[in-house]
KOLNU-86816 format. One line per field, with one value per atom (N, C-alpha, C): residue number from 1; residue in three letters; atom name; y, z, x. Coordinates in pm, whole numbers, plus 32768, in hexadecimal, padded with zeros to 4 digits. Layout:
// KOLNU-86816
zaba = [NUM|...]
zaro = [ALA|...]
filum = [CA|...]
north = [Y|...]
up = [Z|...]
east = [X|...]
This chain:
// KOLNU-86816
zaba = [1|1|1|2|2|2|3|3|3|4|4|4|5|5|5|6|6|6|7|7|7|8|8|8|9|9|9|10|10|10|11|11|11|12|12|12|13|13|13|14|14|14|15|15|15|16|16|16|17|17|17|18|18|18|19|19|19|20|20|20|21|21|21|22|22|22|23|23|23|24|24|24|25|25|25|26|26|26|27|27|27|28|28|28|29|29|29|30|30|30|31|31|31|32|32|32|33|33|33|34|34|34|35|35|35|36|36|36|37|37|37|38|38|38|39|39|39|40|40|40|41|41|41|42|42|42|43|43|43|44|44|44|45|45|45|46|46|46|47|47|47|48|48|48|49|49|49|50|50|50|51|51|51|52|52|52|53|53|53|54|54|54|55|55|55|56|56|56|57|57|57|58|58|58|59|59|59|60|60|60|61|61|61|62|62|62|63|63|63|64|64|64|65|65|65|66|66|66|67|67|67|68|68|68|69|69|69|70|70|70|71|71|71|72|72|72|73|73|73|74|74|74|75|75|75|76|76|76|77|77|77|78|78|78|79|79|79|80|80|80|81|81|81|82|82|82|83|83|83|84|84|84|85|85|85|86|86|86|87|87|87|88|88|88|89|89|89|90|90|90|91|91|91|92|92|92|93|93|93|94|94|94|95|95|95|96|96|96|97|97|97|98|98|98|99|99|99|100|100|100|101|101|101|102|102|102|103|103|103|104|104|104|105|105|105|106|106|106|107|107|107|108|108|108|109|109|109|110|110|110|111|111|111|112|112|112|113|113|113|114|114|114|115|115|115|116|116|116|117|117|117|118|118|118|119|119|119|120|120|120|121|121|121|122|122|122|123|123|123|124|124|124|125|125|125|126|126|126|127|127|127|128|128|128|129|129|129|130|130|130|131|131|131|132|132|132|133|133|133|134|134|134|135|135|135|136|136|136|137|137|137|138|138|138|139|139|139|140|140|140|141|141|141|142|142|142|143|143|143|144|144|144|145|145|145|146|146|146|147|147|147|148|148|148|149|149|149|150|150|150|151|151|151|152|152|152|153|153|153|154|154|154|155|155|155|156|156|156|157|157|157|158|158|158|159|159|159|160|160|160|161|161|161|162|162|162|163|163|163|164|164|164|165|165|165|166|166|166|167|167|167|168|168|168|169|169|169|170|170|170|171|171|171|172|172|172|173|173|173|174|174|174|175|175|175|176|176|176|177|177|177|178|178|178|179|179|179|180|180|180|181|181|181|182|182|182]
zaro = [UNK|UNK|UNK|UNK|UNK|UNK|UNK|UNK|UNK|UNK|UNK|UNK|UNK|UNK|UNK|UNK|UNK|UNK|UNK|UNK|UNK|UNK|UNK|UNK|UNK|UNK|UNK|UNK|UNK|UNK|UNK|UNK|UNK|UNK|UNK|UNK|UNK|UNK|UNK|UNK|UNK|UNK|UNK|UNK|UNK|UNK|UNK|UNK|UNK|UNK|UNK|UNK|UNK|UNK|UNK|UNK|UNK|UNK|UNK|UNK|UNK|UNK|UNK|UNK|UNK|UNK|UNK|UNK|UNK|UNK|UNK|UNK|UNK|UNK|UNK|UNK|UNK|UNK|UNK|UNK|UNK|UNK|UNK|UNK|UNK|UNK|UNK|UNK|UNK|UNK|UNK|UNK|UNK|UNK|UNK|UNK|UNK|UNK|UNK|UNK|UNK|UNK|UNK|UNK|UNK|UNK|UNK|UNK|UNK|UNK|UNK|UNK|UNK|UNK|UNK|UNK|UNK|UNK|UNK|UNK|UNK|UNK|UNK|UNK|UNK|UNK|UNK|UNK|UNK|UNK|UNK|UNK|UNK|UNK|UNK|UNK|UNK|UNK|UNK|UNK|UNK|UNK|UNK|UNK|UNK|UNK|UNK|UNK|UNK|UNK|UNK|UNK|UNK|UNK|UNK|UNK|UNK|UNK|UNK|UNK|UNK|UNK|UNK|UNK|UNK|UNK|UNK|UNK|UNK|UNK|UNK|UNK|UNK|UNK|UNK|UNK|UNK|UNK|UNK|UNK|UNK|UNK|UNK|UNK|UNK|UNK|UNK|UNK|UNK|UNK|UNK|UNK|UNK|UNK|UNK|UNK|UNK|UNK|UNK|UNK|UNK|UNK|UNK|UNK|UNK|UNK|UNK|UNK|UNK|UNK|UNK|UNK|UNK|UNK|UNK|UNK|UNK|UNK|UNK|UNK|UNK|UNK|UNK|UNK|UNK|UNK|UNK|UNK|UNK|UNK|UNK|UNK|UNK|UNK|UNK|UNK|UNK|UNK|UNK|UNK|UNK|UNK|UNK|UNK|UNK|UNK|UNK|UNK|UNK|UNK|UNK|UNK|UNK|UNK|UNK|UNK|UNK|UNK|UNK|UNK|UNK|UNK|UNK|UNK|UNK|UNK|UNK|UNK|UNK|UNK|UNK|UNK|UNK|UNK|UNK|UNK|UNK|UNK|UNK|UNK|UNK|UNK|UNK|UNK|UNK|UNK|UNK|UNK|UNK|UNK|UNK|UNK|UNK|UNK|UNK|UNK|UNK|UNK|UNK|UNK|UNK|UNK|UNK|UNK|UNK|UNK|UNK|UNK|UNK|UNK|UNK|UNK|UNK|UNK|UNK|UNK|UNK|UNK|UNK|UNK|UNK|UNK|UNK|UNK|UNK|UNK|UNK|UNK|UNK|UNK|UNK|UNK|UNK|UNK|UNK|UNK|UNK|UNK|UNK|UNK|UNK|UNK|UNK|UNK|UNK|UNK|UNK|UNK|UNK|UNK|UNK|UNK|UNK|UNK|UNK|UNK|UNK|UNK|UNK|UNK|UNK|UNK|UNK|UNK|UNK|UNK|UNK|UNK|UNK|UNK|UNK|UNK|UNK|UNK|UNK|UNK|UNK|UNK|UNK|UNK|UNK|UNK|UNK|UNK|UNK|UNK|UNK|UNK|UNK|UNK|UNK|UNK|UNK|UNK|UNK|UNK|UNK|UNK|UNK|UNK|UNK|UNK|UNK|UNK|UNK|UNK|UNK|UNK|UNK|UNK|UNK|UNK|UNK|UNK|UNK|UNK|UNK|UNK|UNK|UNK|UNK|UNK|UNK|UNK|UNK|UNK|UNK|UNK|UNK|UNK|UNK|UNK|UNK|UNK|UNK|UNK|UNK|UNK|UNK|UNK|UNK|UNK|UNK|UNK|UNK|UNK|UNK|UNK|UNK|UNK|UNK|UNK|UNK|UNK|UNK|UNK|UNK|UNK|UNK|UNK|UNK|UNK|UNK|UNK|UNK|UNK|UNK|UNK|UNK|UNK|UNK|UNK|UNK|UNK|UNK|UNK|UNK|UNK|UNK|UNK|UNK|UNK|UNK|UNK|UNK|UNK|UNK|UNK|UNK|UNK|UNK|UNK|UNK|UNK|UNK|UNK|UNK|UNK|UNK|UNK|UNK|UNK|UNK|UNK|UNK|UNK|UNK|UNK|UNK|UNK|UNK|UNK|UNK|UNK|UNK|UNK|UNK|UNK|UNK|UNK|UNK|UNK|UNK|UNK|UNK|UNK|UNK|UNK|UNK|UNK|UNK|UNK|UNK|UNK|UNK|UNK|UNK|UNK|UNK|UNK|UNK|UNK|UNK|UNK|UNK|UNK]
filum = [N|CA|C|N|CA|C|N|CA|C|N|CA|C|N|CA|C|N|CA|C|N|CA|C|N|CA|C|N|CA|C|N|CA|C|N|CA|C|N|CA|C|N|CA|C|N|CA|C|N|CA|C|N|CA|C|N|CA|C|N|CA|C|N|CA|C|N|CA|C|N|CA|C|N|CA|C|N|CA|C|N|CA|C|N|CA|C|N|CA|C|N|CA|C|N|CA|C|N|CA|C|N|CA|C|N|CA|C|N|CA|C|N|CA|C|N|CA|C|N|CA|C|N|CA|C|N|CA|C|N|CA|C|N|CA|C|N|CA|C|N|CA|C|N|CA|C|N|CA|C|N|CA|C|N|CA|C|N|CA|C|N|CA|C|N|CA|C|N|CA|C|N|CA|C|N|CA|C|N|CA|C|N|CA|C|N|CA|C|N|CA|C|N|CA|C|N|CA|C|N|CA|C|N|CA|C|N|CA|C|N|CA|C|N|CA|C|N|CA|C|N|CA|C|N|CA|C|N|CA|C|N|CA|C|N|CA|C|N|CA|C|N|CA|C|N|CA|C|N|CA|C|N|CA|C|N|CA|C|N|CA|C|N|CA|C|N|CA|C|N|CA|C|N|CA|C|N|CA|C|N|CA|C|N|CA|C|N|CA|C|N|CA|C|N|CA|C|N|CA|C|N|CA|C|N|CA|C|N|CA|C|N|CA|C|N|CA|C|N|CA|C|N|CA|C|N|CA|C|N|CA|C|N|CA|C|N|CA|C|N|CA|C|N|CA|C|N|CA|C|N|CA|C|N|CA|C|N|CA|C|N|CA|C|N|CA|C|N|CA|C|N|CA|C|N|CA|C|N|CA|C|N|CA|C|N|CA|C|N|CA|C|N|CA|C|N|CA|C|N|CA|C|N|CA|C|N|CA|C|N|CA|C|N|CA|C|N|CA|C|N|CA|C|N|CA|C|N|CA|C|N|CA|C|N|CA|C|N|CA|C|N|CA|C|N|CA|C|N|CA|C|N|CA|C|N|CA|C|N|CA|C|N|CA|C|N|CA|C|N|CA|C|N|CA|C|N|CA|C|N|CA|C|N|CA|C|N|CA|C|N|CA|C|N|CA|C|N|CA|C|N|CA|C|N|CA|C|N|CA|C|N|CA|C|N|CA|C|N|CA|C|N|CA|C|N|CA|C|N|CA|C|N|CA|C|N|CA|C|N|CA|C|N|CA|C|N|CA|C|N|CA|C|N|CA|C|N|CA|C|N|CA|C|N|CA|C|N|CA|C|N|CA|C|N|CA|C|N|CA|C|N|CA|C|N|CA|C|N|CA|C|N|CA|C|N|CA|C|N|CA|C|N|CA|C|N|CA|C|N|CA|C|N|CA|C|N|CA|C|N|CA|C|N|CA|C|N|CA|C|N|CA|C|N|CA|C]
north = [6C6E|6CA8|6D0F|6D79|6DF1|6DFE|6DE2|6DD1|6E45|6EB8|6F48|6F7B|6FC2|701F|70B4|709D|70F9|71A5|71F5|7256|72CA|72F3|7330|7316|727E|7254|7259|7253|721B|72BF|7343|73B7|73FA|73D3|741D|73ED|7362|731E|734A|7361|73D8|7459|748C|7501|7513|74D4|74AA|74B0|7434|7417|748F|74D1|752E|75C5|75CB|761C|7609|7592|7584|755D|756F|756D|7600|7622|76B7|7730|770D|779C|7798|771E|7738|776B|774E|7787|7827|7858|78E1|7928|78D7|7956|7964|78DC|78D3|7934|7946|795F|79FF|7A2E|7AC8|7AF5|7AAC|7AAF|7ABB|7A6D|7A81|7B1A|7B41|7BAD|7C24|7C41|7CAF|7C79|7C2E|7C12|7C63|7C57|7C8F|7D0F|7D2F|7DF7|7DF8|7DDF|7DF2|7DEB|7DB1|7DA0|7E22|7E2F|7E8B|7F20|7F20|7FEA|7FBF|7F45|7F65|7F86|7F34|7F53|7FDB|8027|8095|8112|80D4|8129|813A|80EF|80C9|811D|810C|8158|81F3|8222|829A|82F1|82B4|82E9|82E5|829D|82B6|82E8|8329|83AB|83FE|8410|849D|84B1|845F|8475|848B|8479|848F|84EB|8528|85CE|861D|8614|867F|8671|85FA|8608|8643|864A|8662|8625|85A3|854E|854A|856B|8573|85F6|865F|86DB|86FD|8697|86A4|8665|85F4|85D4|85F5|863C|868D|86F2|872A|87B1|8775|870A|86C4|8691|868E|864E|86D2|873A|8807|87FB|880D|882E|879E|878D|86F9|8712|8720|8765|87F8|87F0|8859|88CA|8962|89D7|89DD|89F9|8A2D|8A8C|8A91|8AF6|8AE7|8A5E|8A4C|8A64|8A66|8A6F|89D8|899C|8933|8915|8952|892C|895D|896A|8964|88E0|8891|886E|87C8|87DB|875E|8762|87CF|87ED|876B|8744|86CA|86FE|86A1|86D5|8654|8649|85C7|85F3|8597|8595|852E|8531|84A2|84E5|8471|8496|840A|842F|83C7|83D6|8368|8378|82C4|8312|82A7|824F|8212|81BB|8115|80CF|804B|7FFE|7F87|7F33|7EF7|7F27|7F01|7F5D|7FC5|8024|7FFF|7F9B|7F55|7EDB|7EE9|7E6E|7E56|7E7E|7E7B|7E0F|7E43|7E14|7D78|7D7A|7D01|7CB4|7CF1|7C6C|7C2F|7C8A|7C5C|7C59|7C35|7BF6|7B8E|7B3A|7AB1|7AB4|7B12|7B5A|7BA1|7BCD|7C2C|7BF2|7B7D|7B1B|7B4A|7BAF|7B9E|7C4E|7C93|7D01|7CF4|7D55|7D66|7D5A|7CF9|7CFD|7D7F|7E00|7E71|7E9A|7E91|7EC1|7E87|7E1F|7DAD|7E01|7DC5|7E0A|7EA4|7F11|7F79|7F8C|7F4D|7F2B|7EFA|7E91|7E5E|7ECA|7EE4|7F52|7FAF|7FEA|8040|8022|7FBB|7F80|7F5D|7F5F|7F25|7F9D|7FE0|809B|80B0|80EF|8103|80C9|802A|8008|8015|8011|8012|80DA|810E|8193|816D|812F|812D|80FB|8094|8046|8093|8138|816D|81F1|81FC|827D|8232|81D3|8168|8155|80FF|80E6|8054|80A0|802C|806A|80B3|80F7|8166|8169|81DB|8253|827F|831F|833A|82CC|82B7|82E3|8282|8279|82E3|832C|83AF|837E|83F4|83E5|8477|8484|84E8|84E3|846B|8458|84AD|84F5|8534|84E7|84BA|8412|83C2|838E|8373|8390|8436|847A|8494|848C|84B2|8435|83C8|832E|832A|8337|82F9|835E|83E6|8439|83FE|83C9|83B4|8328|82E3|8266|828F|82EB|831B|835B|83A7|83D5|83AA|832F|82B9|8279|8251|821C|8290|8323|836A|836C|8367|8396|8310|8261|821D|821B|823F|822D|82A8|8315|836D|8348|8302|82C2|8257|81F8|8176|81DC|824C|828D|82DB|82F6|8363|8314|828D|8262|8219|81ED|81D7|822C|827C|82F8|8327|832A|8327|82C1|8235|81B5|81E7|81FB|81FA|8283|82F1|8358|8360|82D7|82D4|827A|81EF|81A7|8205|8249|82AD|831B|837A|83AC|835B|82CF|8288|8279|825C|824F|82A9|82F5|8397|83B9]
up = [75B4|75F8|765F|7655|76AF|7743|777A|7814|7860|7805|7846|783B|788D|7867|7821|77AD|775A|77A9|780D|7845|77FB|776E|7732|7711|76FD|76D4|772C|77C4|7852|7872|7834|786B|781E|7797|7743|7764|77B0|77B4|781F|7878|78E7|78D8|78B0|789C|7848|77ED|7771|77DA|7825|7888|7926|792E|7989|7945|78D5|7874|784C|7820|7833|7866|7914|797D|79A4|79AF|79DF|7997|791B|78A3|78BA|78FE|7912|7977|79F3|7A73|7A7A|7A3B|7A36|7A12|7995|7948|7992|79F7|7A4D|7ACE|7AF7|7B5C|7B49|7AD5|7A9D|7A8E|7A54|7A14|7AF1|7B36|7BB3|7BFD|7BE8|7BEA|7BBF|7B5E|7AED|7B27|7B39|7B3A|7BEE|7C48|7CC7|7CC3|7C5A|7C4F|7C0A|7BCB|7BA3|7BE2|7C43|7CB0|7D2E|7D0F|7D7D|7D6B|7CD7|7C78|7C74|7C66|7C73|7CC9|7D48|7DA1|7E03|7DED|7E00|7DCF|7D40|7CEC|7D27|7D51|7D6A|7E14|7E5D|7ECA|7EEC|7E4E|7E3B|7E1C|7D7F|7D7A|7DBF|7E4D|7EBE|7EFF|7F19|7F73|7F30|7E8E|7E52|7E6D|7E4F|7E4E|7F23|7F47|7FF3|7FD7|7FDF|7FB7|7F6B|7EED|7EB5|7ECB|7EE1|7F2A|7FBE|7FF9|8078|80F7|80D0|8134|81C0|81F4|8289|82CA|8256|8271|82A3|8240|823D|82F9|82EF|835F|83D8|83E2|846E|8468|840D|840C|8452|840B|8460|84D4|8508|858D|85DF|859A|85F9|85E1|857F|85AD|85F8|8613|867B|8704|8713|8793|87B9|8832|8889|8879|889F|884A|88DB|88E8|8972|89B7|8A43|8A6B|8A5F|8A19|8A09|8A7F|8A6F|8AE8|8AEB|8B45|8B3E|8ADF|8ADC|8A49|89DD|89B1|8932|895E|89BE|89DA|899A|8A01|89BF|894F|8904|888A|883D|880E|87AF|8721|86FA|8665|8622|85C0|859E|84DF|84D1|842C|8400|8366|8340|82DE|82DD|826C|8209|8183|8115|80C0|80A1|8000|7FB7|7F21|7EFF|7EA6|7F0A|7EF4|7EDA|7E5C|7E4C|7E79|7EB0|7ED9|7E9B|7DE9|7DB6|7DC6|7E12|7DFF|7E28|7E35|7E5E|7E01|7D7F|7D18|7D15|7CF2|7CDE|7D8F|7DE1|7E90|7E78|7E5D|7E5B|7DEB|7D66|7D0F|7D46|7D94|7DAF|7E2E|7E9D|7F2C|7F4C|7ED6|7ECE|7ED6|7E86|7E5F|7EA8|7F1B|7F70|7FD5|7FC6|7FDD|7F9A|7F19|7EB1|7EE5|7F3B|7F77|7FFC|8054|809E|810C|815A|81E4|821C|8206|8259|81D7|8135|8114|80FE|8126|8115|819F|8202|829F|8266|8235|8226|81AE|816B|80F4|812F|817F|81B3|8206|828D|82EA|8294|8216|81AD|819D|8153|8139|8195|8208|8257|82A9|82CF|8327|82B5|821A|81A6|81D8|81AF|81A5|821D|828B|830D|82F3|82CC|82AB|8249|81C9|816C|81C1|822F|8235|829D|82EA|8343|82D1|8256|81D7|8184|8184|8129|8171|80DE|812C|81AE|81FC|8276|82FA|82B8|831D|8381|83CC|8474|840D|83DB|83B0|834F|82D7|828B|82CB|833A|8351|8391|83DD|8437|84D1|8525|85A3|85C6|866D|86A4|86EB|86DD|8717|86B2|871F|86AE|86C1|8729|8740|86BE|8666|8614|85AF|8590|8529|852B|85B2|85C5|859E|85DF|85EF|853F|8506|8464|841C|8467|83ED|8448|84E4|851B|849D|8483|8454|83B4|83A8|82E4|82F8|8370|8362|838B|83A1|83D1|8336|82EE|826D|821D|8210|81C6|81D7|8274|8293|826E|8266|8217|817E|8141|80AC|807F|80EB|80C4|80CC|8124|813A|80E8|80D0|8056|7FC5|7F97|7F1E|7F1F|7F87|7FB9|7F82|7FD2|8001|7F65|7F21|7E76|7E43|7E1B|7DE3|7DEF|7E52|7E91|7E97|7E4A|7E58|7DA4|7D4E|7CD0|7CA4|7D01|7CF5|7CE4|7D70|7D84|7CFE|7CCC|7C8D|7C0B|7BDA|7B52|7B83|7BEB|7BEC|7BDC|7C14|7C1A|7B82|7B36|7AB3|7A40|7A86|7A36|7A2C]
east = [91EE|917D|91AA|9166|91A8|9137|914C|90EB|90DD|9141|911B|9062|903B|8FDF|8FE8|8FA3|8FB5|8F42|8F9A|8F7B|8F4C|8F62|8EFD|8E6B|8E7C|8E00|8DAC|8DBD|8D86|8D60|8DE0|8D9B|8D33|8D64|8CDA|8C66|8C48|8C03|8BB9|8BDA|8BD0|8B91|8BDA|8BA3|8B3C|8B2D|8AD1|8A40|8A35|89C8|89AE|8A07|8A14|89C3|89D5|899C|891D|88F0|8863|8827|8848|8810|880C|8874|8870|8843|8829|87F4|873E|8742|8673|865E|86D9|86A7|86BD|8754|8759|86F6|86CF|864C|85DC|85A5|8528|8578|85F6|8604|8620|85F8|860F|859B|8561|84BB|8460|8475|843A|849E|8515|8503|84E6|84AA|848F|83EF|8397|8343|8313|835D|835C|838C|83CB|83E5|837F|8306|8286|822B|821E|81B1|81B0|827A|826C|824E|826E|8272|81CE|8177|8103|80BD|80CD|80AA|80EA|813F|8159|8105|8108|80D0|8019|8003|7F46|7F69|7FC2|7FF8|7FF0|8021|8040|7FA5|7F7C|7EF9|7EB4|7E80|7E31|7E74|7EBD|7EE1|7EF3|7EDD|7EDC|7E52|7DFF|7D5F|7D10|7D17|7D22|7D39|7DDA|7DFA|7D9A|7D97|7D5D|7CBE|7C8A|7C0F|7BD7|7C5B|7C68|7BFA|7C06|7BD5|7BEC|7C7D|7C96|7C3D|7C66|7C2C|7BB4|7B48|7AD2|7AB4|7AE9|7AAE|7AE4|7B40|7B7B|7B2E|7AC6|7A85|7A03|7A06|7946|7939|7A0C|7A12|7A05|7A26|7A37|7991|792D|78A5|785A|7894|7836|786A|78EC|791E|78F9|78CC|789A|790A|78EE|794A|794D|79EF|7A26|79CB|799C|7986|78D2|7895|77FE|77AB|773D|76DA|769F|7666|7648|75E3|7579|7548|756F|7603|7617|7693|76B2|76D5|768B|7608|75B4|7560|756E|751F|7541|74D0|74D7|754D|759C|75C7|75C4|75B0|7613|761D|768C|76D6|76E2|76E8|76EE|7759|77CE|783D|7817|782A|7827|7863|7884|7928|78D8|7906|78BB|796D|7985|79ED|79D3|79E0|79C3|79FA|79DA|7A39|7A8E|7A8D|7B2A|7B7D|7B92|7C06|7C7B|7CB0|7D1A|7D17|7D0A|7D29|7DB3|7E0F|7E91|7EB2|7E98|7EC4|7E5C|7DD5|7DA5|7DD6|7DE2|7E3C|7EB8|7EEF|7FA4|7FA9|7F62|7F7C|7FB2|7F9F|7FE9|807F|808A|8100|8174|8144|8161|81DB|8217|826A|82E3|82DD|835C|838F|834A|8379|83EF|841A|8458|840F|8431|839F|836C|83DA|83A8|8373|835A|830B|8286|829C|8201|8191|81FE|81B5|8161|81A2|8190|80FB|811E|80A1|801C|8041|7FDD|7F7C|7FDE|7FA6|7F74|7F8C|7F5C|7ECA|7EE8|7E2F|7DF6|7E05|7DAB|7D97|7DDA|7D90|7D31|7D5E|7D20|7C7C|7C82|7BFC|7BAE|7C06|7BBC|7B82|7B96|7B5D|7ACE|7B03|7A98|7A29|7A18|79B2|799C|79C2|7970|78F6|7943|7922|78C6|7893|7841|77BE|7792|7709|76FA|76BE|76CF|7711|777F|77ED|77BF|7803|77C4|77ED|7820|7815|77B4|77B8|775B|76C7|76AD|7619|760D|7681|7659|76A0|769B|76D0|76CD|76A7|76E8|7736|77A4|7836|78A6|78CB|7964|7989|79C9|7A38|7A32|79CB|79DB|7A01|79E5|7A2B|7AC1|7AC3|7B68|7BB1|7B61|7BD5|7BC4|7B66|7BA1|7C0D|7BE0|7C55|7CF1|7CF7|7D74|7DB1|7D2A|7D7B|7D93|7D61|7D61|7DEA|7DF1|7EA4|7EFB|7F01|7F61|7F86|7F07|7F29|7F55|7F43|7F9D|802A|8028|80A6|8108|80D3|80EF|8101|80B4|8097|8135|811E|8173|8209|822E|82B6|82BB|826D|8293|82A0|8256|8272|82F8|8300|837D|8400|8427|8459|8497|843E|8431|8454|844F|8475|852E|851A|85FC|8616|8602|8639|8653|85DD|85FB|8652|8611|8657|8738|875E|8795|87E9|87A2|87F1|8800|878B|879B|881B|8831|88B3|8951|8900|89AE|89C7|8947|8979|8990|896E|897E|8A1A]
């Protein structure tokens, strides 16, 4: 009787069970990252097209122009001073325009905290705009406050100037890994 331990048998045996333990977690632990570079090219991507559309709609524009005719013209007389004016700005924006950000908030955990922070502050200046341009909203219904016209285009160009750095910022990350592999 040989009372040795037979050490091949004990390592295949090993590894054998180390292997099909570890071949389910790699693939789940590959599969949750490929799954978070999807959430994030999406949600970039939903980032990007609302600041192409702002732009070429020229939403800040519009309303820094309604904030100059609501404000008194240098040099007024007092009654053009208190001359009544008032404007109503309206955009007919749904409250799903942020599907991609409302499917994947849950989500928003599998990003970089400074790009979660940044996303967030994104959608939330964003909507805090929609719900002054909508129905219900102070521009919507009218005002002869520029202050108001001004404070939404201030917070509409806070979220560009966001939206524009998270796209930017994407762009020379992929830009960058496609030259290394070039």
């Amino acid at each position: 009787m040989n009372s040795g331990i037979d050490w091949t048998t004990v390592s295949v045996a090993l590894i054998t069970a180390f292997s099909a333990a570890g071949g389910p977690f790699w693939i789940w632990h590959r599969q949750a990252a490929r799954e978070r570079e999807s959430v994030r090219a999406a949600l970039i991507a939903e980032v990007l097209a609302l600041v192409e559309l702002v732009e070429l709609r020229g939403y800040v524009e519009g309303l820094r122009a309604a904030q100059a005719d609501l404000s008194p013209p240098e040099g007024a007389s007092i009654a053009e001073i208190f001359e009544p004016r008032f404007q109503k700005y309206s955009v007919n924006i749904h409250e799903h325009y942020n599907r991609v950000y409302q499917a994947n908030v849950a989500r928003l955990g599998g990003l970089s905290t400074d790009e979660a922070k940044q996303i967030v502050r994104f959608y939330q200046l964003a909507d805090s705009v929609r719900l002054d341009v909508t129905a219900g909203g102070v521009l919507f219904s009218g005002t002869a406050d520029p202050d108001s016209f001004g404070e939404a285009a201030d917070l509409l160009d806070a979220a560009m100037k966001i939206g524009r750095e998270l796209t930017a910022e994407r762009g020379k990350k992929k830009w960058g890994m496609r030259k290394k592999a070039g």
